[in-house]
N, C-alpha and C positions, 0 to 999 in steps of 0.2 A: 774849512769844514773837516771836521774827522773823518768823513768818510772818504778822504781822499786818498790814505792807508789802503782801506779795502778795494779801493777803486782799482790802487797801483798794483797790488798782488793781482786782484782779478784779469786786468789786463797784459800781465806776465807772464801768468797762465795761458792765456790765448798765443803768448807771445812764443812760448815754449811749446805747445801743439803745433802753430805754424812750422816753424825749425823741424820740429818733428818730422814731421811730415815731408818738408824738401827734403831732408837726409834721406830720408825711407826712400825716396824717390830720385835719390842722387840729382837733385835740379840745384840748378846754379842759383844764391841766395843772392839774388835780386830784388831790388825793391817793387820791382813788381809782380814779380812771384811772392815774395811774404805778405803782400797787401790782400794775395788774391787767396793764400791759405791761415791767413789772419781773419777774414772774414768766415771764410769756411768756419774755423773753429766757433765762431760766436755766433755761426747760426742766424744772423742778421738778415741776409738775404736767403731765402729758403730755394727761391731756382736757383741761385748759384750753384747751393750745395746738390741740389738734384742733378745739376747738368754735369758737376764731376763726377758726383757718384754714379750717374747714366754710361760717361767715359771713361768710367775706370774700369767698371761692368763690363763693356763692349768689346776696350782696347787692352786692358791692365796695364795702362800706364798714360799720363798725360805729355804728351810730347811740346816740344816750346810754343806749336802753332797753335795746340788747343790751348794752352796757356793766356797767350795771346791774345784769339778769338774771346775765350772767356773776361777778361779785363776788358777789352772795348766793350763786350755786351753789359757788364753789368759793371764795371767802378770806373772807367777811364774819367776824368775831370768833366770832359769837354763834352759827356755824353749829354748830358742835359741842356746846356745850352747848342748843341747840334742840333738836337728836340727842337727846341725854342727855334732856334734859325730856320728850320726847314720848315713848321707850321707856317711859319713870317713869311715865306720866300712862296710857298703854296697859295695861300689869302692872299699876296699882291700879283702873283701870277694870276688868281683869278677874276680879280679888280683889273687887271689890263686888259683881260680879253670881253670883260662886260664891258668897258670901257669901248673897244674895239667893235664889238656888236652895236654899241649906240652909236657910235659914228654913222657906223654904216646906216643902221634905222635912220640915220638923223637925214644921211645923201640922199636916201629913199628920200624920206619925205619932202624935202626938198627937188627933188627931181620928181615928185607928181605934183607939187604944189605949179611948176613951172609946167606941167604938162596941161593941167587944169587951166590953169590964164592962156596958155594957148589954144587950147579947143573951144574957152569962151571968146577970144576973138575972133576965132574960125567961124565960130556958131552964128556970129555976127552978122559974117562976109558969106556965108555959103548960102546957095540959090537952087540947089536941086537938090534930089532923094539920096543921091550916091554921095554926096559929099558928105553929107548930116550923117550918116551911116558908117562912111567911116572914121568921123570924129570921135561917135559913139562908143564905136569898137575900140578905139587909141583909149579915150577914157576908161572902159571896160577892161583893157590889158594893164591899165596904170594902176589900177583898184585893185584887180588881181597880184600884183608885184608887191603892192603897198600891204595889201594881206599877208604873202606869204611873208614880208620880210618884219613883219608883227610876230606873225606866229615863231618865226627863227628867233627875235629875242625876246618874245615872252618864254620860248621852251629852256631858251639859253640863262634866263636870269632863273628860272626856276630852279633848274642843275645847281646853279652855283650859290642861289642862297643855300642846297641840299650841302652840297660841300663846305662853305663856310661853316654854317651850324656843325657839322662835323669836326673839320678844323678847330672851331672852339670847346669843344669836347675835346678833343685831343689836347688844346694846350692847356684846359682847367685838368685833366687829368697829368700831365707835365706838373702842370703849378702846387697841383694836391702829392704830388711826388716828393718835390722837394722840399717840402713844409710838415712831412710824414717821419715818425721814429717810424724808420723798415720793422720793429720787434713785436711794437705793442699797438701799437698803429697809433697812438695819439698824438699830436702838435709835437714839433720838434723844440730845440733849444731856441732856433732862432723864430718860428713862427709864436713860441711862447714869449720872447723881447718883447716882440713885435705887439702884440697882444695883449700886455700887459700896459705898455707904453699908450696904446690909444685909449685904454679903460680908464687911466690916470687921466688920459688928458679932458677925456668924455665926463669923466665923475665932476674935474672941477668944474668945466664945464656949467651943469645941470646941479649942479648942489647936491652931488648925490653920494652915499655910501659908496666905498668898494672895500674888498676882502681878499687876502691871501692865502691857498693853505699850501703848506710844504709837506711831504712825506717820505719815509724814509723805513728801509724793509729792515728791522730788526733781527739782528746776526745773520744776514744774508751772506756775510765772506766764508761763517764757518758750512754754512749749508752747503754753499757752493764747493769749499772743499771737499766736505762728506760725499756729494753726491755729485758732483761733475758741471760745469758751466751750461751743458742743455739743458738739466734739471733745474737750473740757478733760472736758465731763461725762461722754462716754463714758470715759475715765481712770478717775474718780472708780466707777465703776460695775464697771472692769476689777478694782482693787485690794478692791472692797467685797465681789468674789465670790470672791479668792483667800482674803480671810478669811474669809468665811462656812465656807468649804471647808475650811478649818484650826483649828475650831474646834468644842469637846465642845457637848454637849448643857447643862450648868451650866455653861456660859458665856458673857460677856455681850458681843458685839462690835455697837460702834458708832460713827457718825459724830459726831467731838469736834467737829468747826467747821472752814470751809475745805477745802481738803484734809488735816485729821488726822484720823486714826480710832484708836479706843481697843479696847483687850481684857483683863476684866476676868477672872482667869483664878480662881475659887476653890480651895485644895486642892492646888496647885501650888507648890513650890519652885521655886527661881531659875532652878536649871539648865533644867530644863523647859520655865520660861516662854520663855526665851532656844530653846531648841530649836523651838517653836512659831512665834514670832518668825521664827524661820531660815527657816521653812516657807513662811513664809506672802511673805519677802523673794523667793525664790528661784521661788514660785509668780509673781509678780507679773513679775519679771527673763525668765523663758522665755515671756511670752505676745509676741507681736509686733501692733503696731496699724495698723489700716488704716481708713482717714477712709472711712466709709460713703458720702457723696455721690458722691466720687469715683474711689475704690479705689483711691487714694494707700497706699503703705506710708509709715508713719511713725517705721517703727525701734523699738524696745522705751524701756518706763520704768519706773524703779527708784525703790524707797521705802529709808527710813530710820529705825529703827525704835530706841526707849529701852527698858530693863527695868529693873524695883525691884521689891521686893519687902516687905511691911509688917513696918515695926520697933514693939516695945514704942514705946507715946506716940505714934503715929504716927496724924495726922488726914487725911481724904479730901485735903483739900486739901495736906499735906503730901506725899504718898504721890506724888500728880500732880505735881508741882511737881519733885521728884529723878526722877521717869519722864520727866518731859517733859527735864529737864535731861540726861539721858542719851541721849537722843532730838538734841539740838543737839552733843551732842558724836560723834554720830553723822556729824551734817552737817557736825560742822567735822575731821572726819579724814577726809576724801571722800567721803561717800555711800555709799548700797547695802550697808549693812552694817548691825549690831545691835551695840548697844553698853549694857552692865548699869552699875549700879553699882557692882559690882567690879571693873571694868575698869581698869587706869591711865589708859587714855587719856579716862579721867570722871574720877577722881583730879586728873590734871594740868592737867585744864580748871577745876577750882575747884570742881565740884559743878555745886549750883544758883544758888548767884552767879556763874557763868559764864553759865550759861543765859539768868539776868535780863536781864544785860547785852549778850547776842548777839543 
């Protein structure tokens, strides 16, 4: 893709902020110190950067252990499946100890079950008031036991359906984590595979249409030079809400890499997808930007946007690849416009051997 030029500056950029920044702070260039002032510069996780600039504020300076602390809390690898493991390990701790209350419910009942057959053979055998009396009583205390030890795990199961339900909020909030671009909040790289691959397999499935669009923020490297990678990100943030905005409910819009974003349209014919497309161009074209620091107006920015739609034989990655390629024929007819694969002006460009090669 051509945009992978602007991709490598833009990322270089960040590259050269991080470095910055250790220097300024004489900290040993470590990979995990550039990971953690790497992100800083791109603004990706916004507590991070709160929590440094909180520590810089307080202490003016980050010593190795805030460093540290800072990396397990928010980029260490294993943060997420520690999540994952600890939900797992809370839910089966709480499955053994229900587990553990029926037991016991269970001996209870078993042990008045065997108390009852004894007082009916007692009841049998007894011949005066005193005996029948205190049969009754024995009954009467085994009723009471067999009560309280109901109420112990009805209160007991009630607790832990309250915690399980929570537990599961916790790991769909876990699950929605890691399936999240941190920037623009839409479907990540991999929740958008993921997503695309079952639409494919759904569409043949049911005989049905599906639709691609790709989009791509037009001079977004120069912008980002003019005005600074925060301002690039609020960009990135401006076009991620005109698609959200323009998009059903079954369907799957997300940040492809860089500045492109994908939308994975189920159930949709061409025409459609391209109309949607148009929406979301035209959404994007009427906002005007103004650089928060300063309340600079910075004029309007325009995307450029591919459509396909899935042919018989057609693989995920095929599908991308003539999206994406209508997408650069988009960018090589001027910009700010949508362009399908029935276009001539995708025709005339070669397809997606043009695309390879631009």
């Amino acid at each position: 893709m051509t945009g992978h030029t602007g991709e490598h500056e833009r990322t270089m950029a960040f590259a050269d902020i991080a470095l910055g920044q250790i220097r300024a702070l004489r900290q040993p260039a470590t990979p995990r110190n550039f990971e953690v002032w790497y992100t800083y510069a791109t603004g990706y996780k916004p507590s991070l950067n709160q929590r440094i600039n909180d520590t810089l504020k307080q202490n003016g300076a980050l010593s190795d252990k805030d460093l540290e602390e800072i990396y397990e809390a928010y980029l260490a690898p294993t943060r997420l499946s520690d999540r994952i493991d600890s939900v797992g390990s809370k839910v089966m701790g709480e499955i053994e100890q229900v587990m553990a209350m029926i037991d016991a419910a269970a001996g209870t009942a078993t042990s008045f079950s065997e108390n009852v057959a004894s007082a009916t053979e007692k009841l049998g055998q007894s011949k005066d008031r005193d005996g029948l009396r205190m049969i009754v009583e024995s009954l009467v205390q085994s009723a009471k036991e067999m009560e309280e030890s109901n109420a112990k795990l009805e209160a007991r199961l009630s607790a832990s359906k309250q915690e399980i339900t929570e537990l599961q909020i916790n790991l769909e909030a876990v699950r929605s984590e890691s399936l999240t671009d941190p920037l623009t909040q839409l479907a990540n790289r991999k929740y958008f595979d993921d997503a695309l691959a079952a639409a494919i397999e759904e569409a043949r499935a049911k005989n049905e249409a599906l639709s691609l669009v790709m989009s791509d923020i037009d001079h977004f490297k120069a912008f980002n030079d003019n005005y600074g990678h925060l301002t690039g990100d609020q960009v990135l943030r401006l076009v991620a809400q005109a698609v959200k905005q323009n998009v059903k409910g079954q369907d799957t819009a997300a940040r492809y890499g860089g500045e492109e974003f994908a939308i994975v349209l189920p159930n949709t014919v061409l025409r459609s997808a391209i109309t949607v497309a148009d929406h979301i161009r035209r959404a994007v074209m009427t906002k005007e930007l103004m650089k928060r620091s300063t309340g600079e107006h910075l004029g309007r920015v325009t995307i450029s946007l591919g459509v396909a739609t899935l042919h018989k034989g057609d693989t995920a990655q095929s599908l991308i690849e003539r999206t994406d390629a209508c997408l650069y024929a988009a960018k090589r007819h001027g910009r700010n416009r949508v362009i399908c694969e029935t276009d001539p002006e995708f025709s005339a460009g070669g397809g997606v051997a043009a695309a390879q090669v631009a």
